[in-house]
N, C-alpha and C positions, 0 to 999 in steps of 0.2 A: 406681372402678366399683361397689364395695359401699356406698358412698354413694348413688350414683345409684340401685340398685335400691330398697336400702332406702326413700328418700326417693319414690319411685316406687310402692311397694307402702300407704304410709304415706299419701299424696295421694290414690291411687284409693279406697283403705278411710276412708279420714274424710269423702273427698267422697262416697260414696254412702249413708255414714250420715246425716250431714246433709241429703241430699236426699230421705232415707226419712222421716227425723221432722219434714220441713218438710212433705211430703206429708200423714203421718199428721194434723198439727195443720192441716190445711187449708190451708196458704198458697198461694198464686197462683205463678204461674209466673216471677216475679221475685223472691219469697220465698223458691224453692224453690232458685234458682243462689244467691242470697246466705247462705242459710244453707250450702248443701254448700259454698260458698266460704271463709265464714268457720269452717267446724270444721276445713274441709284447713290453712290457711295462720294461721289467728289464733294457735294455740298460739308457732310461728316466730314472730310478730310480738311477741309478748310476751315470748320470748327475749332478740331482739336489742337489744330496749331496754336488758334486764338486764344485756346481757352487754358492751355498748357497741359494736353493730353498727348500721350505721342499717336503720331501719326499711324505706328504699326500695331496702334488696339484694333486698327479697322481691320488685321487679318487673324483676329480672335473672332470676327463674326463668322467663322466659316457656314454655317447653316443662312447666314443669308447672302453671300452669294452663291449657294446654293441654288435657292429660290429666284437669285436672278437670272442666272444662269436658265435656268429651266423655264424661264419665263421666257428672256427674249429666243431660245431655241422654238418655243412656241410659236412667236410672231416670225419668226423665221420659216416655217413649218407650212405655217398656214396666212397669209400675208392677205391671199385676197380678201379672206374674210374679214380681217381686221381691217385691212385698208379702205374696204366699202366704206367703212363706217368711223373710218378716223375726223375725215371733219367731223360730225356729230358729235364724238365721244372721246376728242382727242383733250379736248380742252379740261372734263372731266374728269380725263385719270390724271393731267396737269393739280387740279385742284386738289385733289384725293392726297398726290403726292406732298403738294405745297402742306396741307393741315397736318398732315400726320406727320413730318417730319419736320416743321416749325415748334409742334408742339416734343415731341421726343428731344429737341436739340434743348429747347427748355427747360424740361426736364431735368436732362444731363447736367448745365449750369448751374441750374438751383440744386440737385445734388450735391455740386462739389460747395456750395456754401459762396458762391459768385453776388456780386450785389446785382438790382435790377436791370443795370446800362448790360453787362456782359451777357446776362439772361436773355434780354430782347435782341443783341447782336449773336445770339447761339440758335435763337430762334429764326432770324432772318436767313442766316448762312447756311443752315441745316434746310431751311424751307427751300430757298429758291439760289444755294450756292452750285447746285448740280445742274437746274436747270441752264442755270447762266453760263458755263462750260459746256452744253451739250449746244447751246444756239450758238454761241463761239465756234465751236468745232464744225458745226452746220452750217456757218458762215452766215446767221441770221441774228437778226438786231432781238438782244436779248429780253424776255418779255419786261423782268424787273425792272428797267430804262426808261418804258414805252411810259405815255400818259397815263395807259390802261394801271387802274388799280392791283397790284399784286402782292409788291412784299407787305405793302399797309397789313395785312393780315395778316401776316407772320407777325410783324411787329404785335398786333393785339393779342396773338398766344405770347407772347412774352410778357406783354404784363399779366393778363390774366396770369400764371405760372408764376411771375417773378411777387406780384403781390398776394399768392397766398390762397384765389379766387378759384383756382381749381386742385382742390388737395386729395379727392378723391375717384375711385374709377369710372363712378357717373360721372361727377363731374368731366372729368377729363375724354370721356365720350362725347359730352354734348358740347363739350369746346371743339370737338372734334367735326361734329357736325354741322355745329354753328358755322364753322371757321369757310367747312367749304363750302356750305349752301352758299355765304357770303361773296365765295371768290365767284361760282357759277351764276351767282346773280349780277357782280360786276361786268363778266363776259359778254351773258346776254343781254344787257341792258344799256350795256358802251358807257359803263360807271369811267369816269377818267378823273384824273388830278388836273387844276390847274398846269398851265405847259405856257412858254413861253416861246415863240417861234421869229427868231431875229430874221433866219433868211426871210421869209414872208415881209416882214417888217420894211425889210430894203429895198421889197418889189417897187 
């Protein structure tokens, strides 16, 4: 069951962001489902390859794209409402997305009996392998890249998950929460990594 939500709250938050920056970059209204489609589900798809799942368990999920479906028809629907308030709250269902599907892709590994390394790489790829296709596709420099703090957090659902640290459904809730207070507090506080900037250098 905390799979299901998880994977639930992770589907609607990546499809709507996708359908927001499909908007925002003008795409048509078949741009606009393919992109909210490919940032819900493309991260999984990249997973399963990794981890040796075939790629076509992702259309046993029918009931969630279902959910995405009817999601980005949503932001389709009603666009101005949403888009007031994309800066605000774009960054948010980023985050939402990122936790609940770093943490599900973990999950998955550690079920199949994967050691730690492949659990943190199921969690990274599921967290932010959708979003990094949808900025691709949007022609924008992808967040996981940037200085800004992002798969770091995916990575720490992985271990937590891979070492054991979250074996139950609280638990796995408050990793849940943890994971994206963490990324929304990176956003707003311009948390960065060390960065190294040659061209500057040669000024």
């Amino acid at each position: 069951m905390t799979w299901e939500v998880l994977s639930m709250i992770g589907t609607i938050a990546f499809a709507v962001s996708g359908a927001i920056i499909a908007m925002e970059e003008e795409y048509d209204i078949l741009g606009v489902y393919i992109l909210g489609i490919v940032t819900a589900f493309g991260g999984g798809a990249i997973r399963n390859i990794l981890i040796g799942v075939p790629v076509s368990a992702l259309w046993e999920q029918g009931m969630f794209f279902q959910i995405a479906l009817l999601s980005i028809t949503a932001v389709f629907l009603f666009p101005n409402n949403l888009l007031r308030h994309w800066q605000k709250w774009g960054n948010f269902f980023d985050a939402i997305g990122l936790s609940a599907f770093a943490i599900q892709g973990a999950i998955y590994a550690s079920e199949m009996g994967h050691p730690l390394s492949a659990v943190i790489v199921a969690a990274v790829l599921t967290g932010s392998g959708g979003g990094i296709i949808r900025d691709l596709l949007a022609g924008r420099k992808p967040l996981v890249l940037r200085s800004e703090i992002y798969a770091v957090w995916a990575i720490l659902c992985g271990f937590a998950i891979g070492l054991g640290l979250a074996d139950s459904a609280v638990a796995l809730y408050s990793l849940f929460v943890s994971i994206t207070l963490l990324r929304v507090l990176s956003y707003t506080y311009h948390w960065k990594l060390p960065a190294r900037r040659l061209g500057a250098a040669r000024q």
